[in-house]
Structures are given as C-alpha cells and as structure tokens.
N, C-alpha and C positions, 0 to 999 in steps of 0.2 A: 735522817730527817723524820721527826714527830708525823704523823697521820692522823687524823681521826674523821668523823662522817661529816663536819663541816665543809660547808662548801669554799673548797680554797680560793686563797686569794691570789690572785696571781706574780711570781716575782719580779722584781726589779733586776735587781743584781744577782749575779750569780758565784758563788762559793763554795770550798768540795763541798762541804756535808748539802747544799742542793741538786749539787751535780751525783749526789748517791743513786738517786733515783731515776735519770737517764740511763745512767751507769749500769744501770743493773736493767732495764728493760733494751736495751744496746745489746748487752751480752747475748740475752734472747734473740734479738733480729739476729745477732751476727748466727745466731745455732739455722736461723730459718732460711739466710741465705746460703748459707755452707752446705745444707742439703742439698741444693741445687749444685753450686758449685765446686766440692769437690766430686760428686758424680762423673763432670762431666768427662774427663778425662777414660773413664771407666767404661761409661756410656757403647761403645762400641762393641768391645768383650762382653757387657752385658745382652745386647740386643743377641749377639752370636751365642752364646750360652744358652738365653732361651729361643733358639731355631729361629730369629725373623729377621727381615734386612735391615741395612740400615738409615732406610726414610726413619723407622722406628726412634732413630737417636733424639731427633729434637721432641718428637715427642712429649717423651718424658720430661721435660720444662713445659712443655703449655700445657701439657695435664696438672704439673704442682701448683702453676699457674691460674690454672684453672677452679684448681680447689682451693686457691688463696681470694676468688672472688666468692665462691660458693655461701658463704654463709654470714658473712658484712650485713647482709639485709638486715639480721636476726640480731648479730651479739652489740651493734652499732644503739638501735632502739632499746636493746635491754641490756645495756653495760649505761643508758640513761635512767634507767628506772632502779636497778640495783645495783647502781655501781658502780665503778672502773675494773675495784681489785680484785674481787669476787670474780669475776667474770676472767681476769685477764689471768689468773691463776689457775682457772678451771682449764683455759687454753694450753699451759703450756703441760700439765701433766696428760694431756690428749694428743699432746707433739710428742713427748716423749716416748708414751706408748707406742704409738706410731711407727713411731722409727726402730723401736726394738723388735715390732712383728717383720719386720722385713728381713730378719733372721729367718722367716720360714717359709720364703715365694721361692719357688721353681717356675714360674712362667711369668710370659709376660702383662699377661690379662691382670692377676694380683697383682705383680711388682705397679701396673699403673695406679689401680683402684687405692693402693698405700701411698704413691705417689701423690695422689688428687688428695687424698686425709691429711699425711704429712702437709701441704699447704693452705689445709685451714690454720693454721701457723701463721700467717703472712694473713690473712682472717682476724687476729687477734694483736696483731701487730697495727695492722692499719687504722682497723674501726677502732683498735680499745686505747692501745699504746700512744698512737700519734694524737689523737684527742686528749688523751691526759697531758700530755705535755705541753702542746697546744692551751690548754687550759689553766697548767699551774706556771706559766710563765708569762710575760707583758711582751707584746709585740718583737721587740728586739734580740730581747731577751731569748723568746720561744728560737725568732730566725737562727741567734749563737747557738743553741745548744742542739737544734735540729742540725746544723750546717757539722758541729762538731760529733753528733752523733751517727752522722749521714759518713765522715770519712774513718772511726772505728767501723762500721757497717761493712765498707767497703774493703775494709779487710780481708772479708770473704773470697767478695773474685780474684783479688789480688794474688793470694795466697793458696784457694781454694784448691785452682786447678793441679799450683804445684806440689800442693800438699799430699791434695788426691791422685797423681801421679807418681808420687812417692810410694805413697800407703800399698799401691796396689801390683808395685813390685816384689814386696815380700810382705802383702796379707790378701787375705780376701777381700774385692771390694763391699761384701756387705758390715765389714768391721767398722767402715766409715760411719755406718749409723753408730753403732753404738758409742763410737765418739762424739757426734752429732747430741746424742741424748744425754751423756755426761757434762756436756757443757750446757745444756737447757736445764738439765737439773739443778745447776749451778745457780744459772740465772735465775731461778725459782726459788731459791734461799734469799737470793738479794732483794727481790721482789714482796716478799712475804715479809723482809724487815724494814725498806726502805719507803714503799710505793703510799704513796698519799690517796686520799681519797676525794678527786677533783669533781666529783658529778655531783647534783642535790640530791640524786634518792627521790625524784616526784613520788615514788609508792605507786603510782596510779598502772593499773591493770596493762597488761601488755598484750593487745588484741590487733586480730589480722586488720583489722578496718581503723584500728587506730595509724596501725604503720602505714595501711595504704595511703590513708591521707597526708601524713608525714613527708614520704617519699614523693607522693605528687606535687608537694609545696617543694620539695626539695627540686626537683625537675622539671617542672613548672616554671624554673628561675631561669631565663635564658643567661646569664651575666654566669652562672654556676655552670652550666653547660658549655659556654663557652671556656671557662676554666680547667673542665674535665678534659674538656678534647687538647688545651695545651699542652695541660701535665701529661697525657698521654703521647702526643707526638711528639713532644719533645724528647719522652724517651723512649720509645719506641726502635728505633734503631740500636741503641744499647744493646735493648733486651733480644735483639732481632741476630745482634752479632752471640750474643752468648749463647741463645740458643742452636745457632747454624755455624757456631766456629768448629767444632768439632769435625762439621763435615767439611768446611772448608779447610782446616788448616792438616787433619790427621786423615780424614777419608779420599781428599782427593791433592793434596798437596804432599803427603805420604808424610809426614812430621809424627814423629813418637811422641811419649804423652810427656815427656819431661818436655821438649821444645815447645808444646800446644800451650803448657805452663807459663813459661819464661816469655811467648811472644805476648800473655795477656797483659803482660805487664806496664810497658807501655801508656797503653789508656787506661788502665787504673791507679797509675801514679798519677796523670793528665787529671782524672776525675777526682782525687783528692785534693790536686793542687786547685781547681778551683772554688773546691769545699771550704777550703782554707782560706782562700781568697776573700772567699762572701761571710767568714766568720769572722776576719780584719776588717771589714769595711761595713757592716752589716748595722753596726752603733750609729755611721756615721753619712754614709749616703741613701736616699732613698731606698726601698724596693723596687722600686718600679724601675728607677733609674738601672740598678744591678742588672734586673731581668731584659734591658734592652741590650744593655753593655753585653750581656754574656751571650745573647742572640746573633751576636758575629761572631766570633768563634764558634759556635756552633752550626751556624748553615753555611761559613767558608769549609771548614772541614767536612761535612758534609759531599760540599762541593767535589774539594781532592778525589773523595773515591774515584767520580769519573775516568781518573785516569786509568782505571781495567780496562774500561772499555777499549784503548788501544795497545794493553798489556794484558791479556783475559786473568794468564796465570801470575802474572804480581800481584799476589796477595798481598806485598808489602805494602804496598797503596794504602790498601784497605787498613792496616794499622797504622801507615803516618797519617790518614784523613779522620778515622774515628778517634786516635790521641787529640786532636783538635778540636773537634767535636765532642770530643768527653769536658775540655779544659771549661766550656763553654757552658754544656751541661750541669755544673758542677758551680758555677757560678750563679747561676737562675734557679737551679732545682728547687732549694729550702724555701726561699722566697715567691717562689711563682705557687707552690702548695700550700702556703700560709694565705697568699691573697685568694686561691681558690678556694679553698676549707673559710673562710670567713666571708665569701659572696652568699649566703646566705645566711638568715636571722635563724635557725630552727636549731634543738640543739647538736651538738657539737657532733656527740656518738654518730648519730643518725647522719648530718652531713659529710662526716669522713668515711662511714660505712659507703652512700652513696660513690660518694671521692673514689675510693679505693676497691670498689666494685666493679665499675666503669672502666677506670684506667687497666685494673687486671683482663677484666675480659679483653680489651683490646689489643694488649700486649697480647693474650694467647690466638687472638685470629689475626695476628700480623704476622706470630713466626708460622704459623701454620702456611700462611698466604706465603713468606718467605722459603718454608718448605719448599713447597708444590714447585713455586716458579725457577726453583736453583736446580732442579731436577734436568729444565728445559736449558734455561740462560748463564746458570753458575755465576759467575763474581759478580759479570753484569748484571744481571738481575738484584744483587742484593744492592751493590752499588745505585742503581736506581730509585729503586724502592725506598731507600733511605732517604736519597736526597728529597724525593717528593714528598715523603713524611717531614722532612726535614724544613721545606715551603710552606706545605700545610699548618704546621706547628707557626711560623710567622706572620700567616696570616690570620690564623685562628687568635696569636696571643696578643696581636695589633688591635681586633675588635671587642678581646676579653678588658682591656687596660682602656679602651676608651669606654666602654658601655656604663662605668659608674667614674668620672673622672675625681668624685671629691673619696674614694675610697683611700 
C-alpha cells in the first residue's frame, strides 16, 4: 500500500494490499506479547537462578507492563506532530535492542529494568500503532481489522507459553529473546514498506505545557474516563490470570511447564472465538449493541470462578469460568476501544496515548494487588477479585454508553 505525508483518508472496504499494513504492525504486537508470554513458563527457573523467591514471578509482567505505560505520554503527542512512522520505527529498533541486552543480566535487578524497556514496545504499539489504524480506516472498517488483528495478536498467549515451555527444555531461556527480536526485525521490514502516513504533521513545537494542556482536555472528559475505566476492567482479569497462572498452575498446583501451556489454551481459543465473532457481525449490528451482548458472557463467567471458593484447589474452575469470560471479552474488546479512543475530540495520538497509559498502569496495580492477596486467600482471592472487577467493569460501561447516547 502507497504512503506518502498526506493526511489519509480513511478506508471503506478492505482488501489484501490494505490489509498490508495491519499486517505488518500485528506481526510487531505479536513480538510484544510473546515477550511476556513465552517467559512465563520460564519465569520460575529464572526468579531461582537469580537467588529470589517466587512472589518475584509475577512481577516480571507488571514491570513490562509497566513500562508499556511509561512513555504513551510522550510518543502519543509526538507521533502527532512528526508522524506515525518515524516514530513507530524508532520504537521497534529500541525493542529490539532490548531484547538482545538480555543476553547479558545475571540478576534480577537488570533482568527487570530490560524488562520495564522491553515494554516501551506496548508504548509504541498502543499510542502509535492503534492510532494509525484507528485513523486509516472508517468505523467498521477500523472494528474488522482491529477485531482481526486482535486474534493474530492473540496468538501469543495461545502459543506462547507452549512454545516457551518447549524452548526451555533444550535451550536457554534467554534465547527466547533473541527470537523475540528476529521476529520484530521482521515486522520492521514490513513496516518501513507498507505503513502509511495517517497524522497531518501539525509541525507545531512539542512542549511540556503544550501536552499538559492536551492531556488535561483529554481527562477533563468525564465520558473518556468513563471509557478508560471500562477498557480496563474488563480486562483486567485476563491480564490478572496471565500474570498469576504461573503460580497458580505450576508453583502451587505442581503442573510442569508443558501442562501450564496446554491448560492456557482453553481461554485463548474462547478469546479468539469471540474476536471472530465481533469481526462477522461488526458490518452489521451496532457497537453498542455487541458491547452489551458480549457483557454476559463475560460477568457470567466471571461469576463460575466462585466455585473455588467451595473447591479451593480446583483450579479447573478457574479455567472453565475465564474460557467464558474470555468468549465475552473477545466479543466487546475491538468495539468498546474504538467508542473509548473516540469519546474525545483531540487528536488521535494523544487520546490513545492517554487510553493506553491508564488501562496499563491499572493492569500493573491489579496483578500486583492479585499478588499480595494470593499469598494470603490463593484461588479464592483471585476468584474474587475478578468477579468484582468484573461488576465494576458493568457498571462503569452502563454510564460510559449512556453519558453521550447520539455517539
């Protein structure tokens, strides 16, 4: 697909040679989740390798996590002033680097600090990536290829863990990176031939007081805020299981890392299938309507966990309740992110920086909170936690969807 500095117009329909250019910034998300998730399998060996226990395992997710909010402030405002592709190129040879210093940690202090870098990845991805697509495509249009880019994406967990269970039978787990970064590289070719250039270029000076004001109109929007907290609690739980399966499934369930694999699977077929779902019907029924639809499924599953609480150590529970909860997820995701990234008028960069700055940090002080509390309550605890994220989230997306009803 041609590029040039024109400000694009956004598509109608969609055909391969437009779907180049998802295609190839996909490939990139899928390098950014794959960090996370083929680690985690690894995770444990790593934490004992460098001397500390294993509270330390989840960690290492809400610190990449962490540094995937870190910097949205910055590339969101100035991938609008210079650009989408400039910027989103600079990102991904900064992933890659990244991921290749990891070749040289022996402790855990560095392995984090690369950890928290590696996730300005998910930095570049959100503020720059989801904006331009958001941008070179017409409503529907953006939901189909978000929805179909969301389940290549999800590839990752799918696979990740089994992959990284695999690898770390007969390699080192730090080779994972450098797989990691040969497929970023990749993505980096396709990006440099395909990737359009959706922002104007205002030119205009990129200053602390220009952004502040930016971000205060941006937050300032209660109807926006209301959005952030949806997209967040709704997925939140996800993020809350992938970071804390590890100790559920392989630290206190004793499951080796090929079974910690094979059980994720489950609710990452559930979450494709409703990826799938909302990219059939996406032409043809509302948003709004999808994002109710898919809100049962999701807070009935939810619900299911509770059954630990009279089974502590059925874990099974916990994956027939979040395959449910994923189906549901997977159904509202694309479309609940598109009506939040456009509850406000500023541009685009800047709003999904916002977007994806918010929902990250929360994600990271929810597994941390999931942490702490599993230490004390184990399944029950998470089992809980979710579901009431899981209320939250319906109440939150009930006053997000009325606060502008002609949207």
């Amino acid at each position: 697909m041609p590029f040039s500095n024109a400000v694009f117009r956004p598509i109608e329909r969609l055909s391969r040679a437009t779907l180049l250019f998802p295609l190839a910034l996909v490939l990139f998300e899928f390098a950014t989740y794959i960090a996370n998730d083929m680690i985690l399998p690894a995770m444990p060996g790593v934490v004992h390798e460098f001397g500390v226990g294993d509270v330390w395992v989840p960690t290492g997710m809400s610190t990449y996590l962490a540094g995937g909010a870190a910097l949205q402030w910055l590339l969101g405002p100035l991938s609008d002033r210079i650009g989408r592709r400039p910027v989103m190129l600079a990102g991904i040879v900064l992933f890659i680097i990244s991921c290749l210093a990891t070749l040289l940690v022996t402790q855990i202090g560095p392995f984090l600090v690369l950890r928290f870098v590696q996730g300005f990845g998910l930095c570049f991805v959100v503020a720059v990536a989801y904006a331009a697509v958001q941008e070179a495509f017409a409503e529907s249009a953006a939901i189909r290829v978000t929805a179909l880019m969301a389940n290549v994406a999800l590839i990752a967990p799918l696979i990740g863990p089994l992959l990284g269970a695999a690898i770390i039978t007969i390699l080192p787990w730090r080779s994972m990176f450098v797989m990691i970064a040969i497929v970023a590289a990749i993505a980096l070719g396709g990006i440099v031939r395909h990737m359009p250039e959706t922002a104007p270029r205002n030119g205009g000076p990129l200053s602390i007081k220009g952004m502040w004001r930016d971000y205060s109109t941006v937050f300032g929007n209660r109807r926006f805020l209301l959005g952030v907290l949806a997209v967040a609690l709704s997925g939140l739980p996800l993020l809350a299981w992938i970071g804390q399966s590890p100790v559920i499934l392989m630290t206190r369930a004793g499951l080796d890392s090929l079974d910690f694999g094979v059980w994720q699977i489950p609710i990452f077929i559930a979450l494709i299938a409703g990826n799938l779902t909302l990219a059939r019907f996406a032409m043809r029924v509302p948003v709004r309507r999808l994002v109710g639809l898919g809100s049962i499924p999701l807070l009935a599953g939810l619900a299911l966990n509770l059954l630990v609480l009279w089974q502590p150590h059925a874990w099974g529970w916990l994956i027939l309740g979040l395959s449910v909860y994923a189906y549901g997820l997977g159904l509202i995701g694309a479309g609940l992110y598109r009506l939040a990234l456009f509850s406000s008028s500023m541009s685009k960069g800047t709003v999904s920086a916002a977007l994806g700055m918010s929902t990250l940090l929360i994600y990271s002080l929810g597994i941390e909170l999931v942490k702490f509390g599993y230490l004390g309550f184990g399944n029950a605890w998470f089992a809980v936690f979710c579901l009431l994220a899981g209320l939250g989230f319906v109440w939150v997306k009930s006053a997000f969807l009325q606060s502008d009803a002609g949207l």
